[in-house]
C-alpha positions in Angstrom: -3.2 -21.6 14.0 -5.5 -19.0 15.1 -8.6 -18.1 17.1 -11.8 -17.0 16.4 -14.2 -15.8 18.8 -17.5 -14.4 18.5 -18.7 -11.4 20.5 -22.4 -9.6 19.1 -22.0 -8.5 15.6 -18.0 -8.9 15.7 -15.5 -11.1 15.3 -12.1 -11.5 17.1 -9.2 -12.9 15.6 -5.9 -14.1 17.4 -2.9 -15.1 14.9 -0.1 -17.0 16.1 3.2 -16.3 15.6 3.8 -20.2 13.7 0.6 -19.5 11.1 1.7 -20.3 8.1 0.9 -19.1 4.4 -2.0 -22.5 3.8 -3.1 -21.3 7.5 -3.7 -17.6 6.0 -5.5 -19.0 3.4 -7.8 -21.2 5.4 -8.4 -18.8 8.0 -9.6 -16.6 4.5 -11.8 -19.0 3.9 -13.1 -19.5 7.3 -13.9 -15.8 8.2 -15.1 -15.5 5.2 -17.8 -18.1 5.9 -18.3 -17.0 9.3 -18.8 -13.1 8.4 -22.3 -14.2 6.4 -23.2 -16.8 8.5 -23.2 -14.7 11.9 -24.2 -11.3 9.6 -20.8 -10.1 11.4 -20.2 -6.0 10.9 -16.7 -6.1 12.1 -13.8 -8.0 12.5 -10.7 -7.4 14.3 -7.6 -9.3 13.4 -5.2 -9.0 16.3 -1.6 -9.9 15.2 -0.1 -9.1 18.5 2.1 -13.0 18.7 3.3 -12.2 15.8 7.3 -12.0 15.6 7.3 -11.2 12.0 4.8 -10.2 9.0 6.6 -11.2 5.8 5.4 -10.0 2.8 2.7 -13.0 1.8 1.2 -12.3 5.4 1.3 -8.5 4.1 -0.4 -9.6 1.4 -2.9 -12.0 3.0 -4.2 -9.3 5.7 -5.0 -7.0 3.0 -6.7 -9.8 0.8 -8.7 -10.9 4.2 -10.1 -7.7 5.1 -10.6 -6.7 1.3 -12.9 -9.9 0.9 -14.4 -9.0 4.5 -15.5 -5.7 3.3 -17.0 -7.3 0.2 -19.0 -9.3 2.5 -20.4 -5.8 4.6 -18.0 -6.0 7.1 -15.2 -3.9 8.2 -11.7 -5.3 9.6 -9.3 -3.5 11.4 -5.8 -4.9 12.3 -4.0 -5.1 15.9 -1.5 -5.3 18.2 1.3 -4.5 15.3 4.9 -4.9 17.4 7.2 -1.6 17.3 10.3 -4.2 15.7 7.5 -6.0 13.3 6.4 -2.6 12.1 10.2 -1.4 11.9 10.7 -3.9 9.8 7.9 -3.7 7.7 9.0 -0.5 6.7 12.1 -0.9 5.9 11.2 -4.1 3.9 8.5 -1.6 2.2 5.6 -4.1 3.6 2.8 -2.2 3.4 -0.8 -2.6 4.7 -2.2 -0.9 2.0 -6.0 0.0 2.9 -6.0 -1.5 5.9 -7.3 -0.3 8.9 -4.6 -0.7 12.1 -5.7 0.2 15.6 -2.7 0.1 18.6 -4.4 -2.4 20.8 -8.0 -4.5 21.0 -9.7 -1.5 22.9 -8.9 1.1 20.2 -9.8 -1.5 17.6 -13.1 -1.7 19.1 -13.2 2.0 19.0 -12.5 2.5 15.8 -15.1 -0.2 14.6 -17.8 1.2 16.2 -16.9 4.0 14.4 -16.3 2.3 11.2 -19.6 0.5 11.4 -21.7 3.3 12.4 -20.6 5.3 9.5 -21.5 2.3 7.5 -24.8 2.6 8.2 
């Protein structure tokens, strides 16, 4: 499924490759719990096992970090693979709204940005 690990005010998230579309939802549900319980500012959802993002996974990252941010905390998305992203765009996937860094460090980066500015 996935795994969540928490580090100060943020939250990491690995993906599998084999989540499926109820795992999505209950991993929704979970952060979602987690984000006011630990008063978490930032959550980074790193997607890098991931062989492919279909479009209810498309879908599902933009409802998790949309419900995050409702919450008070920002998410950014990572670890997007160059064939994944390929063929997001030619499937017209988008991640509308979405924050994407390259790798965990610049997702870090960019949250402490993020977060600061939220302030």
């Amino acid at each position: 499924m996935s795994v969540v690990a928490k580090h100060g005010d943020l939250l990491y998230v690995t993906l599998d490759d084999d989540i499926g579309d109820h795992d999505m939802q209950t991993l929704l549900e979970r952060l979602s719990a987690m984000t006011i319980r630990h008063k978490s500012r930032g959550v980074i959802l790193d997607v890098s096992a991931m062989e492919v993002i279909d479009s209810f996974g498309c879908r599902m990252l933009q409802t998790i970090t949309t419900v995050l941010r409702i919450h008070g905390a920002r998410a950014v998305v990572c670890g997007v693979r160059p064939a994944v992203a390929f063929a997001m765009v030619q499937l017209a996937l988008r991640l509308e709204d979405v924050e994407t860094a390259l790798d965990f460090e610049d997702a870090v980066q960019l949250l402490h940005v993020l977060t600061r500015a939220h302030v």
